[in-house]
N, C-alpha and C positions, 0 to 999 in steps of 0.2 A: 151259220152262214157258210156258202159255198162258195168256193170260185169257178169262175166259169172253164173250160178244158182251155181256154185260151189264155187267158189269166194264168193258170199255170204252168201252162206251153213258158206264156214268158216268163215268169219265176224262176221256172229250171234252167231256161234260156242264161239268163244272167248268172247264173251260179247259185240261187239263194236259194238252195236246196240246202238240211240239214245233212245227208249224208256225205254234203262236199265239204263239210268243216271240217279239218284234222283235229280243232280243237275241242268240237262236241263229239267226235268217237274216244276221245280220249276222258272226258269229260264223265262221257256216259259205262264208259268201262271202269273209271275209277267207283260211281255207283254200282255198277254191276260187283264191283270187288269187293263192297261193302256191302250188300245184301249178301254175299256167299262167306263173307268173314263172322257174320252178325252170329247166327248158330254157334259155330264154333267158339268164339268169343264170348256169349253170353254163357254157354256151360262152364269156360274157365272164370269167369267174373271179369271178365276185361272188356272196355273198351277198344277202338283200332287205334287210336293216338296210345291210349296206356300200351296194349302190347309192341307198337313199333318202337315207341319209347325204351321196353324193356330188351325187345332187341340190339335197339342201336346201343344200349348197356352193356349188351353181351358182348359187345367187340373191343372192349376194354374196359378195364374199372378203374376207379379212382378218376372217374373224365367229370370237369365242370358241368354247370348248366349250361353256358354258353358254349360250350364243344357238344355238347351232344342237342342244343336248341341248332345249332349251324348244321348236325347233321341229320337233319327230321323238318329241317325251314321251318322251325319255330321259333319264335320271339319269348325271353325269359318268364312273361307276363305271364304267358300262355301255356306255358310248360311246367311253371311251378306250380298250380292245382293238383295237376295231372301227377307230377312227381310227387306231391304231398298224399293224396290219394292210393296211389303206389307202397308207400312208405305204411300208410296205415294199414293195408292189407298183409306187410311182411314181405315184400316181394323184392323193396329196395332199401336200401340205406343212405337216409343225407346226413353229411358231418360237413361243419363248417372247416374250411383252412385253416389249421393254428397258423402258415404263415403268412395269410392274407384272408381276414374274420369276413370280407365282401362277399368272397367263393364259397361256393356251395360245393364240395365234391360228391360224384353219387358213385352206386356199385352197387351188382344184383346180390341179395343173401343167398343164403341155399336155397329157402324155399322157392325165389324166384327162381332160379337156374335149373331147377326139378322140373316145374312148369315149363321153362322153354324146351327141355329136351323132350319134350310130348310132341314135337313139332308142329304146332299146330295147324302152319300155313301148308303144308304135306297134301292135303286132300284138297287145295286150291289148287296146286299146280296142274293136279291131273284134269279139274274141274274148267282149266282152259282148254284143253283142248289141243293145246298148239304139240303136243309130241316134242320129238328132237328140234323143234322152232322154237321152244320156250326162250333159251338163253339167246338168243339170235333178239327176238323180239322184245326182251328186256334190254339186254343194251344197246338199244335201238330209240328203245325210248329214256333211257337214261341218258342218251347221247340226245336226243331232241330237248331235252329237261336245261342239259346244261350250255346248248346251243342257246335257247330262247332267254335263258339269265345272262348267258354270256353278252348278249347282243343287249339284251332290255337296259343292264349295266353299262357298257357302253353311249347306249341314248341319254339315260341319265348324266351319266360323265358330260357329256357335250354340252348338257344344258346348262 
């Protein structure tokens, strides 16, 4: 089924065009970041939650589930497959707290840490495009990221 050129006069009229959503270009570029991550990732055996997982590892060790689930916006639920998966491969280590048996502490072994200095995300960067706009345009959207929680938390609070 078509719409008629007037139909869509007024579609675009009103704004209900897909290219005027900030939220489906971001949407659709996080796809796009996962079809150009999938190659790379599937030659090292990773998934894109297990390697940012194993990243957000590399920025300290000995960090909780819930420290490193706060910093990847995962839910424990959701991240401990993914870490036990990890763990089976050799790439992380979990050891419970002796001083609190609840926590989970994690940290990359060697072999993981061999693996990330491959850098894999390296041939994505260039793969944007954006030149000396890369860093500009990441916190750009890491500032939109934490705008939209800032506010969305807020609405919550009020209610």
């Amino acid at each position: 089924m078509t719409n008629s050129p007037k139909a869509q006069e007024t579609t675009q009229a009103k704004g209900h065009n897909l290219s005027n959503f900030l939220c489906f270009a971001v949407y659709s570029a996080n796809l796009a970041f996962g079809r150009a991550y999938k190659p790379i990732l599937d030659a090292a055996g990773l998934t894109y939650t297990q390697y940012i997982a194993m990243v957000g590892l590399s920025e300290a060790d000995d960090q909780t589930v819930s420290e490193l689930g706060e910093k990847l916006f995962l839910e424990s639920n959701t991240l401990t497959p993914i870490l036990k998966k990890l763990e089976q491969t050799g790439y992380i280590s979990r050891m419970r707290d002796p001083a609190d048996e609840r926590q989970v502490r994690l940290s990359l072994t060697a072999a993981g840490r061999r693996l990330l200095k491959n850098d894999l995300g390296r041939t994505l960067v260039e793969a944007c495009g954006l030149g000396d706009e890369f860093s500009i345009v990441q916190k750009n959207v890491v500032r939109l990221r934490d705008n939209l929680l800032r506010n969305t938390k807020r609405k919550q609070d009020e209610s």
